[in-house]
mmCIF file of the N, C-alpha and C atoms, coordinates in Angstrom:
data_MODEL
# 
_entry.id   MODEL 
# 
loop_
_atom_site.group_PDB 
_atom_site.id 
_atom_site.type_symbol 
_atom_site.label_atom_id 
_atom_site.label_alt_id 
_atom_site.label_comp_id 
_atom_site.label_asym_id 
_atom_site.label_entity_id 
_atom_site.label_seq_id 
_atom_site.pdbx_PDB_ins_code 
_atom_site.Cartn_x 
_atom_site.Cartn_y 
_atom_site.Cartn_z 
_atom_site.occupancy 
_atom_site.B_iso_or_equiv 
_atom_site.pdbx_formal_charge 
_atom_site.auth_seq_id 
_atom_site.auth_comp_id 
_atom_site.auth_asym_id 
_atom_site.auth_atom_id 
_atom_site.pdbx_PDB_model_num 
ATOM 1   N N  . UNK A 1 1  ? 98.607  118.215 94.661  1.00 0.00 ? 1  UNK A N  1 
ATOM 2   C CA . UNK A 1 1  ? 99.940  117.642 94.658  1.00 0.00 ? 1  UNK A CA 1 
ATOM 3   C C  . UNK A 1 1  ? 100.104 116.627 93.526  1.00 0.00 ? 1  UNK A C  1 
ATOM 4   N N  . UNK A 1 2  ? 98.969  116.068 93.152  1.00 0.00 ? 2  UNK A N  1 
ATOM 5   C CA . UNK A 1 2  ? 99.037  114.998 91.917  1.00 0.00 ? 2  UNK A CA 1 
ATOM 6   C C  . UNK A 1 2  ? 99.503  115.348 90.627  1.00 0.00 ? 2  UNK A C  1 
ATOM 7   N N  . UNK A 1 3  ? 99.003  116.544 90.328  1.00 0.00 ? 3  UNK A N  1 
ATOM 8   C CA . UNK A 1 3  ? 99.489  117.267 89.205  1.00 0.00 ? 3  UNK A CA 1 
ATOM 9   C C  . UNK A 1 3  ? 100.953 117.354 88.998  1.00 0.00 ? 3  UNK A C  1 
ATOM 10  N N  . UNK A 1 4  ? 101.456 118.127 90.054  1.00 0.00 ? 4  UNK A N  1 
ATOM 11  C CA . UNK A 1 4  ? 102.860 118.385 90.545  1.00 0.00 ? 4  UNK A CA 1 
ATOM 12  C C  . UNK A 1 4  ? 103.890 117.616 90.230  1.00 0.00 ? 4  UNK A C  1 
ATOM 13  N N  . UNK A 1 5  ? 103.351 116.379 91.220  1.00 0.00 ? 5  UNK A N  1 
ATOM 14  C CA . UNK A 1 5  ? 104.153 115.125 90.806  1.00 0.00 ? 5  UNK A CA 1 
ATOM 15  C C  . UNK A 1 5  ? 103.935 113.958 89.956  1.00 0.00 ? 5  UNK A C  1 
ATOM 16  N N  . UNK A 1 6  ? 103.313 114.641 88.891  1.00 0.00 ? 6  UNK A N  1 
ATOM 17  C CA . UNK A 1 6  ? 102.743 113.684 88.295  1.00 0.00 ? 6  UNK A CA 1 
ATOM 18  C C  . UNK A 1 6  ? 103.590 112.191 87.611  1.00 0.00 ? 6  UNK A C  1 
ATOM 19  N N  . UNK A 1 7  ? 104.888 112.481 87.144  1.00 0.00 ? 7  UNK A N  1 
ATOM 20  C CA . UNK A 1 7  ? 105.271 111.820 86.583  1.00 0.00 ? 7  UNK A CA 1 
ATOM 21  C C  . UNK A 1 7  ? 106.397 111.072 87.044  1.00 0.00 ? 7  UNK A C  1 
ATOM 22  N N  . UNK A 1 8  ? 106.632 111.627 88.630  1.00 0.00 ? 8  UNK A N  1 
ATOM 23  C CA . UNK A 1 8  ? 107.320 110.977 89.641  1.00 0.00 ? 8  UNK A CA 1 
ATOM 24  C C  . UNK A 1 8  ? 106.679 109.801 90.385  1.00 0.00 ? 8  UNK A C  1 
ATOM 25  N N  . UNK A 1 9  ? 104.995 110.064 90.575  1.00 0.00 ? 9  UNK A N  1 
ATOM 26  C CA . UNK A 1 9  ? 103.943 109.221 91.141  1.00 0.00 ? 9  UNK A CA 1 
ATOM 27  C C  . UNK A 1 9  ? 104.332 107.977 90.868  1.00 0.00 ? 9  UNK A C  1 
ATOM 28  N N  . UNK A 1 10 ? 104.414 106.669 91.766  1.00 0.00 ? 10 UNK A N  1 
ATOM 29  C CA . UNK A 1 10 ? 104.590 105.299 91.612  1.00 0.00 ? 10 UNK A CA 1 
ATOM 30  C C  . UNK A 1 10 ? 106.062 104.868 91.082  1.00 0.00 ? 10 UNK A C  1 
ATOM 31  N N  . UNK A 1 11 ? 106.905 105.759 90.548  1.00 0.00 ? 11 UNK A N  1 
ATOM 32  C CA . UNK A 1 11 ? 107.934 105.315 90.366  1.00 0.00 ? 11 UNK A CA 1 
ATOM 33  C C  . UNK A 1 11 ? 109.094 105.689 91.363  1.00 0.00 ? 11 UNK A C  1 
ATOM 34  N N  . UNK A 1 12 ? 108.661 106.844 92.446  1.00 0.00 ? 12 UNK A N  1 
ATOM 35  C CA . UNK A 1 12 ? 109.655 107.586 93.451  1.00 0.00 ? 12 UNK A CA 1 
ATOM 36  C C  . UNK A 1 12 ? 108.778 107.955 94.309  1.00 0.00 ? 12 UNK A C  1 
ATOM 37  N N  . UNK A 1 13 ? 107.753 108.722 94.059  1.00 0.00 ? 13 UNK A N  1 
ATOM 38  C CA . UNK A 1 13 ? 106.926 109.203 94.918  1.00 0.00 ? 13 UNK A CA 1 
ATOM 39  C C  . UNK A 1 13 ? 105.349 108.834 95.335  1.00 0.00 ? 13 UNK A C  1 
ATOM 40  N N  . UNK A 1 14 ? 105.188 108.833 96.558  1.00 0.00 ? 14 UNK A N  1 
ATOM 41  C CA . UNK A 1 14 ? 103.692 108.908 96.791  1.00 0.00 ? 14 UNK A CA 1 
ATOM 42  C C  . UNK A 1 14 ? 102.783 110.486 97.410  1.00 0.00 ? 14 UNK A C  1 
ATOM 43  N N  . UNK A 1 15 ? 101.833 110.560 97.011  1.00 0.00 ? 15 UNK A N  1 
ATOM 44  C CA . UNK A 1 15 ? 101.403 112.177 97.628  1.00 0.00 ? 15 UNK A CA 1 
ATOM 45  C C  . UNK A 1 15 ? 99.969  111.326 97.933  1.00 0.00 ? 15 UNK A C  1 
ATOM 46  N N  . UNK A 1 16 ? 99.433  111.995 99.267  1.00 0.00 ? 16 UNK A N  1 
ATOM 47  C CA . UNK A 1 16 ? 98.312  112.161 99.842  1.00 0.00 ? 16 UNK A CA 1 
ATOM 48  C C  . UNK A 1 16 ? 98.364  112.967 100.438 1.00 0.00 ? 16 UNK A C  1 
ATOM 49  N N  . UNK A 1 17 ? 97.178  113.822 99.473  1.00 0.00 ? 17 UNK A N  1 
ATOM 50  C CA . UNK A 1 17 ? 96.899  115.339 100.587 1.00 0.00 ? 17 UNK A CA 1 
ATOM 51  C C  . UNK A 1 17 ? 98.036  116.216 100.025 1.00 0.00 ? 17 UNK A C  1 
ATOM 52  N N  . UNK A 1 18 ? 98.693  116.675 101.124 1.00 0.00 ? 18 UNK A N  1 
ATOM 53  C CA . UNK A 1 18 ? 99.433  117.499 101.227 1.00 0.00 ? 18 UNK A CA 1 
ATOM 54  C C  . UNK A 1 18 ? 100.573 116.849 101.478 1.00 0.00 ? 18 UNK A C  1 
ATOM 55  N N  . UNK A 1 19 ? 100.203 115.279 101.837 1.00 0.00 ? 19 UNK A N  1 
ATOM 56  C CA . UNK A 1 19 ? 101.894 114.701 101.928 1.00 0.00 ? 19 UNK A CA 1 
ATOM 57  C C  . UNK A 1 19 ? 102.688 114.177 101.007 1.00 0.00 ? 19 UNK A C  1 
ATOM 58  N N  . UNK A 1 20 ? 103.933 114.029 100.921 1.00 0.00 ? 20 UNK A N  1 
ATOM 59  C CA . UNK A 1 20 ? 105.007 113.675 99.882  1.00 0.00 ? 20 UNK A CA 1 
ATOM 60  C C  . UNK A 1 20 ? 105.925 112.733 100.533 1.00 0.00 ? 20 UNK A C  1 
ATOM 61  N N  . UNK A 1 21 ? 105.979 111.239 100.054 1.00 0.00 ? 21 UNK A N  1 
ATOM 62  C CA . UNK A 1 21 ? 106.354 110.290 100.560 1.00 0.00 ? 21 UNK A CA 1 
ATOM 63  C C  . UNK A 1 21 ? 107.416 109.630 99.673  1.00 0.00 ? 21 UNK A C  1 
ATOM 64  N N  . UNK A 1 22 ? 108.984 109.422 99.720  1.00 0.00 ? 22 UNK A N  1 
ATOM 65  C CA . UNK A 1 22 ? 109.783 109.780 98.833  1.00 0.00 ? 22 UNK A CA 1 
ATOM 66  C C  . UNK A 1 22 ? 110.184 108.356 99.137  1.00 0.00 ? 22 UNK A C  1 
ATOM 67  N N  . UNK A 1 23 ? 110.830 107.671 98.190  1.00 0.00 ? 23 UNK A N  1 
ATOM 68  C CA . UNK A 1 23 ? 111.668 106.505 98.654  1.00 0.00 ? 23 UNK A CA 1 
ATOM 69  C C  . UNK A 1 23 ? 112.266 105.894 97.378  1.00 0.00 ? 23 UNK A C  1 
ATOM 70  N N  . UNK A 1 24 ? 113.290 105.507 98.116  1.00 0.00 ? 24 UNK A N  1 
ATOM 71  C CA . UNK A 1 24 ? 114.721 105.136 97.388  1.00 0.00 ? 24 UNK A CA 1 
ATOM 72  C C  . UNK A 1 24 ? 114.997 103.981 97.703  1.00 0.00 ? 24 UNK A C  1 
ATOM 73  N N  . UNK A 1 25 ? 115.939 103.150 96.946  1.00 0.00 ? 25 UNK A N  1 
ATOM 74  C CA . UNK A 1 25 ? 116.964 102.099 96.573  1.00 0.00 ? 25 UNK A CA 1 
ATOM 75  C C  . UNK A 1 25 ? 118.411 102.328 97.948  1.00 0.00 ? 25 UNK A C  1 
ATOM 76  N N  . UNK A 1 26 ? 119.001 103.466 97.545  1.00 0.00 ? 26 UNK A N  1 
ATOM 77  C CA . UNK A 1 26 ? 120.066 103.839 98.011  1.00 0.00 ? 26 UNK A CA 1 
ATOM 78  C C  . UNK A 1 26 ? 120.026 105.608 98.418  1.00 0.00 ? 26 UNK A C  1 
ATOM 79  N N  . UNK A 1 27 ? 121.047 105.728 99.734  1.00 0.00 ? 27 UNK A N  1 
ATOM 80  C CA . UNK A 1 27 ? 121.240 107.404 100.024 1.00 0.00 ? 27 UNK A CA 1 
ATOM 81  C C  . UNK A 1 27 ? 121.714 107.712 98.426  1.00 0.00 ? 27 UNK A C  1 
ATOM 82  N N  . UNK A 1 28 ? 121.853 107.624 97.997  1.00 0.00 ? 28 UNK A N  1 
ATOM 83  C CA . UNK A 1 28 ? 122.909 108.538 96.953  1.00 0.00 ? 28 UNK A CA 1 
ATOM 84  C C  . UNK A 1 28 ? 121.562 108.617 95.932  1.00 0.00 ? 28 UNK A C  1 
ATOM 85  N N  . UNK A 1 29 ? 120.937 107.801 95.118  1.00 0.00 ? 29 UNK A N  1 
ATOM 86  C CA . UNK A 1 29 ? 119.225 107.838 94.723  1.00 0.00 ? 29 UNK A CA 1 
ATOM 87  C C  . UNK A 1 29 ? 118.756 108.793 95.701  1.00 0.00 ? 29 UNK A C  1 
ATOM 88  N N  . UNK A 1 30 ? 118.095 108.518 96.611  1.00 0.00 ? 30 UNK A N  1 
ATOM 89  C CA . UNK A 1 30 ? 117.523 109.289 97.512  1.00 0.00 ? 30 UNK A CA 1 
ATOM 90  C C  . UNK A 1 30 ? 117.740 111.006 97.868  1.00 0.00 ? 30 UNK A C  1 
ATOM 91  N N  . UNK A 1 31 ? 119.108 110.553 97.654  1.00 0.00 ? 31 UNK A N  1 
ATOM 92  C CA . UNK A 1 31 ? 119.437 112.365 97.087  1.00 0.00 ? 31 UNK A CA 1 
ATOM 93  C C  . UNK A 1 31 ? 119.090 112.940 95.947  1.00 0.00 ? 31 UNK A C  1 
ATOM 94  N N  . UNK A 1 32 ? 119.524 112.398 95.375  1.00 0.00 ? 32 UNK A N  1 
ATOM 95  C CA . UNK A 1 32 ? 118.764 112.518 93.666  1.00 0.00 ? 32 UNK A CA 1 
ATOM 96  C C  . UNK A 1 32 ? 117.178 112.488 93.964  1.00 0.00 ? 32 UNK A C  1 
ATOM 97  N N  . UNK A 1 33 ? 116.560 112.262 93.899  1.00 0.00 ? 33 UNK A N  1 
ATOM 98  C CA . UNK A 1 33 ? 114.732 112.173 94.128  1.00 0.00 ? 33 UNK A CA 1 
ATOM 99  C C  . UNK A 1 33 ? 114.858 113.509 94.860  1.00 0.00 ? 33 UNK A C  1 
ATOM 100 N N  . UNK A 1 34 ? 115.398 113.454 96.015  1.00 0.00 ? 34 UNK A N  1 
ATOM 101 C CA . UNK A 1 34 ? 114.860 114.374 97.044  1.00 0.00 ? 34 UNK A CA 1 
ATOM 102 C C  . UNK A 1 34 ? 115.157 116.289 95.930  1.00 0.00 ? 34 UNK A C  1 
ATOM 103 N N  . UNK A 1 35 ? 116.462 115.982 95.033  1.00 0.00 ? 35 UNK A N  1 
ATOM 104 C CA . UNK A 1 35 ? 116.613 117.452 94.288  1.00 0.00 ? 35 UNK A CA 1 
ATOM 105 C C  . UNK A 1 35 ? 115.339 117.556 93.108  1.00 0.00 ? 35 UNK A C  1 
ATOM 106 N N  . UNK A 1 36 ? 115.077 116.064 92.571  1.00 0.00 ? 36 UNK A N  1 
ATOM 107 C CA . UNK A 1 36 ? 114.042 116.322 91.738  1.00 0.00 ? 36 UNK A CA 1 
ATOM 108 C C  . UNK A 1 36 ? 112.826 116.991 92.635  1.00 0.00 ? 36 UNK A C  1 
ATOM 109 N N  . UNK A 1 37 ? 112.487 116.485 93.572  1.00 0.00 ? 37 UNK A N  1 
ATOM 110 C CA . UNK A 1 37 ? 111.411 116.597 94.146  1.00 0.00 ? 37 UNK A CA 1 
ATOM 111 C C  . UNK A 1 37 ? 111.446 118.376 94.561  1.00 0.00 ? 37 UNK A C  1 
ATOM 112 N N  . UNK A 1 38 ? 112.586 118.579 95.470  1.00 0.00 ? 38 UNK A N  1 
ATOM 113 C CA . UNK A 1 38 ? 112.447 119.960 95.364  1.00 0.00 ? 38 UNK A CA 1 
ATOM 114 C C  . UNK A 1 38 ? 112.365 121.068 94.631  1.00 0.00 ? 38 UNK A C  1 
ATOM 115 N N  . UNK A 1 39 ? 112.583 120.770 93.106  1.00 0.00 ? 39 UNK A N  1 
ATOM 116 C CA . UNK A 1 39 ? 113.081 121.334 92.376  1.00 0.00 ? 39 UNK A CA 1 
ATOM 117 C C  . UNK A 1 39 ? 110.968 121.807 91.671  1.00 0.00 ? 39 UNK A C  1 
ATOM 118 N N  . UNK A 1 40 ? 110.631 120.372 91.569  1.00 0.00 ? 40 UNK A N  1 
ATOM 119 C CA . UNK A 1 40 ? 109.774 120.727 91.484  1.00 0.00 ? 40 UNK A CA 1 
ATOM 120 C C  . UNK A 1 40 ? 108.198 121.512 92.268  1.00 0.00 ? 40 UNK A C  1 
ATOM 121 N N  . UNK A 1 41 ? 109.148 121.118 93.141  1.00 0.00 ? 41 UNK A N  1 
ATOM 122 C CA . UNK A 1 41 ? 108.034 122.255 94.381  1.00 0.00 ? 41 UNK A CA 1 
ATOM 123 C C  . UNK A 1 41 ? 108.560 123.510 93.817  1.00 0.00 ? 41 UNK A C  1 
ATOM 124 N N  . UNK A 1 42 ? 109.857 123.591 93.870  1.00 0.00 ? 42 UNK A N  1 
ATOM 125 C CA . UNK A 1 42 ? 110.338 125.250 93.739  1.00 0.00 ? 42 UNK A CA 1 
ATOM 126 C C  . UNK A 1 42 ? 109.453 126.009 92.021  1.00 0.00 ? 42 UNK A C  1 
ATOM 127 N N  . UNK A 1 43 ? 109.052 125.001 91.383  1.00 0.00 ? 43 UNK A N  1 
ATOM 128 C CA . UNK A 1 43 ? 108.722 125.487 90.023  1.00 0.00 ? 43 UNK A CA 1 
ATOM 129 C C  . UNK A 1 43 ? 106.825 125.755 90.427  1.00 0.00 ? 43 UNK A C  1 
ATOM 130 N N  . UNK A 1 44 ? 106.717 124.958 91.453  1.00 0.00 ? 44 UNK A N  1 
ATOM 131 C CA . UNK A 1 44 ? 104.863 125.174 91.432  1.00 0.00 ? 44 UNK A CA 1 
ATOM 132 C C  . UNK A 1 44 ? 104.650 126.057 92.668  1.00 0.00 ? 44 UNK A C  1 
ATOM 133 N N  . UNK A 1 45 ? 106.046 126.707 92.889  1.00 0.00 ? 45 UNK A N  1 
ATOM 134 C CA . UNK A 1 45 ? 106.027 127.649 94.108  1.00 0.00 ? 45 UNK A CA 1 
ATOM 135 C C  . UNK A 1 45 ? 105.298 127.344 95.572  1.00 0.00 ? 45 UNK A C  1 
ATOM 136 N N  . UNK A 1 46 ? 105.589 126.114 95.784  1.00 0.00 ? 46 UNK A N  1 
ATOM 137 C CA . UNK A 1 46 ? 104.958 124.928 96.614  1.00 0.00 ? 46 UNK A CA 1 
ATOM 138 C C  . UNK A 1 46 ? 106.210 125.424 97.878  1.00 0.00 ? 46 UNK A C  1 
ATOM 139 N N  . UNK A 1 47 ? 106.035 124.832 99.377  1.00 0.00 ? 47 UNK A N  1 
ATOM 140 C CA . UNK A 1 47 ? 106.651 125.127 100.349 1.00 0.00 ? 47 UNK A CA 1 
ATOM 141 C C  . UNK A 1 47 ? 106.757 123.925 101.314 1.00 0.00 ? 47 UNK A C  1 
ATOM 142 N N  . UNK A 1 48 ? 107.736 123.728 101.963 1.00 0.00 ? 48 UNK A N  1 
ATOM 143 C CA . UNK A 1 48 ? 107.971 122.450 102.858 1.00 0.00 ? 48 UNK A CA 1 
ATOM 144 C C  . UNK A 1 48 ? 107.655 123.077 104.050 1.00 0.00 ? 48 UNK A C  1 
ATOM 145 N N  . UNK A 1 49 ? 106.691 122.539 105.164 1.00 0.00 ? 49 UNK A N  1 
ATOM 146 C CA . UNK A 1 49 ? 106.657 122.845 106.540 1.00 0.00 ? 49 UNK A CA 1 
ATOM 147 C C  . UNK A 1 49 ? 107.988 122.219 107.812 1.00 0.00 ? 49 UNK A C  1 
ATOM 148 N N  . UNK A 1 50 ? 108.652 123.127 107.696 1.00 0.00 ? 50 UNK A N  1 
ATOM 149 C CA . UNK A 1 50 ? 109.365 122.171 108.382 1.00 0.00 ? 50 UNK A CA 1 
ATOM 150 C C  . UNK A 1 50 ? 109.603 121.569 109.742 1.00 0.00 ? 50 UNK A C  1 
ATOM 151 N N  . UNK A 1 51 ? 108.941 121.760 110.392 1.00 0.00 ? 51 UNK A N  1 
ATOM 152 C CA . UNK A 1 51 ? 108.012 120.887 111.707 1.00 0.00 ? 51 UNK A CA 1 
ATOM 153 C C  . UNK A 1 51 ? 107.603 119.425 110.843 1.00 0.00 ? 51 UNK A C  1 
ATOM 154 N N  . UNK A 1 52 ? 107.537 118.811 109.736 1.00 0.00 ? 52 UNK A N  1 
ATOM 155 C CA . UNK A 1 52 ? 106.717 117.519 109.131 1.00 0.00 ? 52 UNK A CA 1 
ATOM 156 C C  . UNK A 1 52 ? 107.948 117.197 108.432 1.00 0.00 ? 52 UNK A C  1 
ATOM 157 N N  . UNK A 1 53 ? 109.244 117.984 107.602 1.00 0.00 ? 53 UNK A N  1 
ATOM 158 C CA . UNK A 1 53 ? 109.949 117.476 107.286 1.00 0.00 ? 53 UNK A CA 1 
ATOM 159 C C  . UNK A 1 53 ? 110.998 116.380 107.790 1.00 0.00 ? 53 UNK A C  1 
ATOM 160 N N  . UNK A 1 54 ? 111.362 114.979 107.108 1.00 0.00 ? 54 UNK A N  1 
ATOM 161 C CA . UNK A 1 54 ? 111.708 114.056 107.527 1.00 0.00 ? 54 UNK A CA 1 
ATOM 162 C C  . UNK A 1 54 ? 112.482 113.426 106.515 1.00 0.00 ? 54 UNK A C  1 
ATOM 163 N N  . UNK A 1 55 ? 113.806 113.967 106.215 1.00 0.00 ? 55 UNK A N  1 
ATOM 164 C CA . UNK A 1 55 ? 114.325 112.942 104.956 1.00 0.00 ? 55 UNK A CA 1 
ATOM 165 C C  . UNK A 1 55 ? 114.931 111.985 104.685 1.00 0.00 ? 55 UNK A C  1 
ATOM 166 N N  . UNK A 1 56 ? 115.646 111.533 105.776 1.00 0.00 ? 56 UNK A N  1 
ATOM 167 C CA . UNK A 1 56 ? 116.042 110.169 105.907 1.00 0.00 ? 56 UNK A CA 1 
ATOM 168 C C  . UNK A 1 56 ? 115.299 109.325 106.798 1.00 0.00 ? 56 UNK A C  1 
ATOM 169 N N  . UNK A 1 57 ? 114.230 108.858 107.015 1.00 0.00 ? 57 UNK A N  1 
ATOM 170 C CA . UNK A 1 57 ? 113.610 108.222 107.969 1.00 0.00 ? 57 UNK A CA 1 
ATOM 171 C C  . UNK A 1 57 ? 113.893 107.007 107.468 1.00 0.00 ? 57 UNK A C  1 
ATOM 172 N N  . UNK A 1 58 ? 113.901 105.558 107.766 1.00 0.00 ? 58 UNK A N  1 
ATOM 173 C CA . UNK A 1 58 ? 113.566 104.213 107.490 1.00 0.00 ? 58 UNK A CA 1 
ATOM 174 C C  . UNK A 1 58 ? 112.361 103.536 108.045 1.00 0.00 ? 58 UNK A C  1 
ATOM 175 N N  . UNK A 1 59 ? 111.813 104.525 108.850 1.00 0.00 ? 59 UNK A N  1 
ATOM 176 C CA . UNK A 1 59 ? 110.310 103.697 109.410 1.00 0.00 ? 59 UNK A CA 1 
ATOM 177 C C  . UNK A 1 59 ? 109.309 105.053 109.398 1.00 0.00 ? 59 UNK A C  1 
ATOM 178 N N  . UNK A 1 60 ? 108.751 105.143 109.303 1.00 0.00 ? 60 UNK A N  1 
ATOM 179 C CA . UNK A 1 60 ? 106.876 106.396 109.464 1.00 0.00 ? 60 UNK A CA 1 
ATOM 180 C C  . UNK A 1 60 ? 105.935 105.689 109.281 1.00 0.00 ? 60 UNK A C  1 
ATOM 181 N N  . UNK A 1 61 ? 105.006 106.341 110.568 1.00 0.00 ? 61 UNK A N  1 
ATOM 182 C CA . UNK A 1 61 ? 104.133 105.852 111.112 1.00 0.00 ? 61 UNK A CA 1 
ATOM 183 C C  . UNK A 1 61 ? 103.096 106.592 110.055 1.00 0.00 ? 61 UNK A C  1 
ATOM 184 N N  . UNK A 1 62 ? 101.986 105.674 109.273 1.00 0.00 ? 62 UNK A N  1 
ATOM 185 C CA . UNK A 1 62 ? 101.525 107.015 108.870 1.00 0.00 ? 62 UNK A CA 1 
ATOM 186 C C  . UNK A 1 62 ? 99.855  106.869 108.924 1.00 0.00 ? 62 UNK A C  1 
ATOM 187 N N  . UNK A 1 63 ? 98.885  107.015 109.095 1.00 0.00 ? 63 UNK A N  1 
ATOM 188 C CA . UNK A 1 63 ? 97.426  106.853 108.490 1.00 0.00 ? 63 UNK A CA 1 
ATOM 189 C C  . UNK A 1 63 ? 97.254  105.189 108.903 1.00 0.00 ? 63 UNK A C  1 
ATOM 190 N N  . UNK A 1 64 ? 97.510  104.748 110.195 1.00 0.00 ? 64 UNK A N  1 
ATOM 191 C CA . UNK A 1 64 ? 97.658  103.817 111.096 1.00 0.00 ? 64 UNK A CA 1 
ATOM 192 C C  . UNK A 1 64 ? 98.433  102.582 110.191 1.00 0.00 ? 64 UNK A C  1 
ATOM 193 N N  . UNK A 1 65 ? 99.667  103.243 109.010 1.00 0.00 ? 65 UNK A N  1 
ATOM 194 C CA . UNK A 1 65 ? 99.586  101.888 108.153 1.00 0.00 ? 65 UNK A CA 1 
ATOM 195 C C  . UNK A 1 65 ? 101.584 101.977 108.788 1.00 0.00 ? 65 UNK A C  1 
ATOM 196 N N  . UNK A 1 66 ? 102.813 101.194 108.282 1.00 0.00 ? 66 UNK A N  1 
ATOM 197 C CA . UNK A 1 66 ? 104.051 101.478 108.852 1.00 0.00 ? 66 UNK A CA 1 
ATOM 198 C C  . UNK A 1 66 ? 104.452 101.218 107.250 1.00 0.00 ? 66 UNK A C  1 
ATOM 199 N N  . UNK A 1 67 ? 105.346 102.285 107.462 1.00 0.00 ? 67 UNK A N  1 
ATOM 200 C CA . UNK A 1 67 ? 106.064 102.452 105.714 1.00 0.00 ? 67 UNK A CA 1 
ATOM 201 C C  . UNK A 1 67 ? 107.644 102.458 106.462 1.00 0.00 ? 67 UNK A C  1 
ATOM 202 N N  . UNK A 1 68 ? 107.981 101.034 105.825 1.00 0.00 ? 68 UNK A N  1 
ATOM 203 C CA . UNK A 1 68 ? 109.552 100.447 106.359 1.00 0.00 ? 68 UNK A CA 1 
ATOM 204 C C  . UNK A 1 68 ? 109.865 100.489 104.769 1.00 0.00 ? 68 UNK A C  1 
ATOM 205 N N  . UNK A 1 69 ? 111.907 100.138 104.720 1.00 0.00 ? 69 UNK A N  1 
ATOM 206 C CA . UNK A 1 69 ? 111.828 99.222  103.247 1.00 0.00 ? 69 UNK A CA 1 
ATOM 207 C C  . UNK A 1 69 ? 111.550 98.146  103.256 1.00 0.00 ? 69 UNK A C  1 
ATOM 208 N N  . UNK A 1 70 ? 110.700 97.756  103.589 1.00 0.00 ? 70 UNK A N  1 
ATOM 209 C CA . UNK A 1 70 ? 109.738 96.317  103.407 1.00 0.00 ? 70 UNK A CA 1 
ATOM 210 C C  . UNK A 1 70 ? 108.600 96.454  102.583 1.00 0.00 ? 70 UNK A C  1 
ATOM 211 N N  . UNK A 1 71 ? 107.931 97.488  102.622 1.00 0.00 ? 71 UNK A N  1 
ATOM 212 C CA . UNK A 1 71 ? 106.573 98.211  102.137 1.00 0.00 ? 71 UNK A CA 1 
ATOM 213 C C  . UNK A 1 71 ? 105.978 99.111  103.250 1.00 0.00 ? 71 UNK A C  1 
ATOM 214 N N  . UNK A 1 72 ? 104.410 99.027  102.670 1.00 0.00 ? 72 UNK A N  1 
ATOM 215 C CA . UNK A 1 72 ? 103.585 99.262  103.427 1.00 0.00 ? 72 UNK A CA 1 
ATOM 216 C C  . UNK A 1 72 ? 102.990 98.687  104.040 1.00 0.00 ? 72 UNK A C  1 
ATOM 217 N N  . UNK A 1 73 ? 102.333 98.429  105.787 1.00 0.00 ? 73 UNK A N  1 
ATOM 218 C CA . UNK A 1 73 ? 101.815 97.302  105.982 1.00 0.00 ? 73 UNK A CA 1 
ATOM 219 C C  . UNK A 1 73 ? 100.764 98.082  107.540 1.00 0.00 ? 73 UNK A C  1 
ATOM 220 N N  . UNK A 1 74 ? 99.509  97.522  107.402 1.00 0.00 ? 74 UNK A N  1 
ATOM 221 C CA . UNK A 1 74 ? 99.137  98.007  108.505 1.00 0.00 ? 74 UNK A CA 1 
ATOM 222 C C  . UNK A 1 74 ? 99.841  97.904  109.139 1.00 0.00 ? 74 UNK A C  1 
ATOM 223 N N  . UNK A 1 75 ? 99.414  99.037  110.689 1.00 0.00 ? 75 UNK A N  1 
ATOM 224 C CA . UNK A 1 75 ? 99.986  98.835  112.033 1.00 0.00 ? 75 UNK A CA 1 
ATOM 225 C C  . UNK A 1 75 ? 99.526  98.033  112.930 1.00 0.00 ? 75 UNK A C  1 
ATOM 226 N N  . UNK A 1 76 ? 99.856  96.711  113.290 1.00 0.00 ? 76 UNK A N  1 
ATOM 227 C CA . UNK A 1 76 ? 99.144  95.614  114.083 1.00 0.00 ? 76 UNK A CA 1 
ATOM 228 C C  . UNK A 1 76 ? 98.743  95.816  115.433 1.00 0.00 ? 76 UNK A C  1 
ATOM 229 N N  . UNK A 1 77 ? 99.418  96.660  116.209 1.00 0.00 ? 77 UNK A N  1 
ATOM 230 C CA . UNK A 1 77 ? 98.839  97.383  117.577 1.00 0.00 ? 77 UNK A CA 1 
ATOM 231 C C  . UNK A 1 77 ? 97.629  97.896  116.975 1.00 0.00 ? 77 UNK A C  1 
ATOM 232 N N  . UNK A 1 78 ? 97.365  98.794  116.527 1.00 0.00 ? 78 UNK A N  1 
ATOM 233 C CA . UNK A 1 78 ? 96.323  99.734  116.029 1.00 0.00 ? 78 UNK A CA 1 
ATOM 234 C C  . UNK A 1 78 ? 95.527  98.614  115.253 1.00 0.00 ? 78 UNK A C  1 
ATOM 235 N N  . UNK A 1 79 ? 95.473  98.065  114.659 1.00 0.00 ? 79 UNK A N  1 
ATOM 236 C CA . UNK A 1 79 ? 94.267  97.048  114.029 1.00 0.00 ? 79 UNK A CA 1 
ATOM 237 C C  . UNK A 1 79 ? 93.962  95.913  114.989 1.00 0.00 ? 79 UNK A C  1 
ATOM 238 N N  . UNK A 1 80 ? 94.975  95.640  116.188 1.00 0.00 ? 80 UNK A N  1 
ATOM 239 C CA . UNK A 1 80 ? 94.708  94.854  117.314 1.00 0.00 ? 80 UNK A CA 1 
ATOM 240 C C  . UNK A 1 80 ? 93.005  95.240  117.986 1.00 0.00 ? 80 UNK A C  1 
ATOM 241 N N  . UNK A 1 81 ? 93.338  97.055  118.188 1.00 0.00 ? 81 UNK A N  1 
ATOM 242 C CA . UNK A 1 81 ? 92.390  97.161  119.042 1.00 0.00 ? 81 UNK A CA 1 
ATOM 243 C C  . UNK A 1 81 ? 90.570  97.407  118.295 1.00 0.00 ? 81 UNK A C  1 
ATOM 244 N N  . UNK A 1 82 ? 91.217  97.599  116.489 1.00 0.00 ? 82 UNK A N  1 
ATOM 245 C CA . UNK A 1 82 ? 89.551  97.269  115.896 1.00 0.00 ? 82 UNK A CA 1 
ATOM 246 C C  . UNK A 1 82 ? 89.277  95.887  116.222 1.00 0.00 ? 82 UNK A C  1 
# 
């Protein structure tokens, strides 16, 4: 996926794995990203599962960390119980 997105990486997008983590300023940006983004799946003949698809979210839970527009920040329940 790094390849892919290479030049979206850190400025719109994050990828781990197989995931694609998109984020915006504003819906109307966010639309915009989301056509770049597809556009370039559609060119590396790449596929969205859509059971995982999620495009307007404001909170995901992800890899015990919470991705708000605030940032990223561990999840304090979950680091409670390390």
């Amino acid at each position: 996926m790094t390849p892919v997105f290479r030049e979206y990486i850190v400025n719109f997008v994050h990828v781990y794995l197989d995931d694609i983590f998109i984020y915006s300023s504003s819906i109307e940006e966010h639309e915009e990203h989301l056509r770049m983004v597809f556009n370039k799946l559609r060119e590396a003949q790449l596929y969205l599962s859509q059971d995982k698809v999620d495009l307007y979210s404001k909170r995901m839970d992800y890899l015990s960390h919470l991705i708000t527009d605030a940032g990223i920040h561990a999840d304090v329940v979950k680091m409670q119980k390390i």
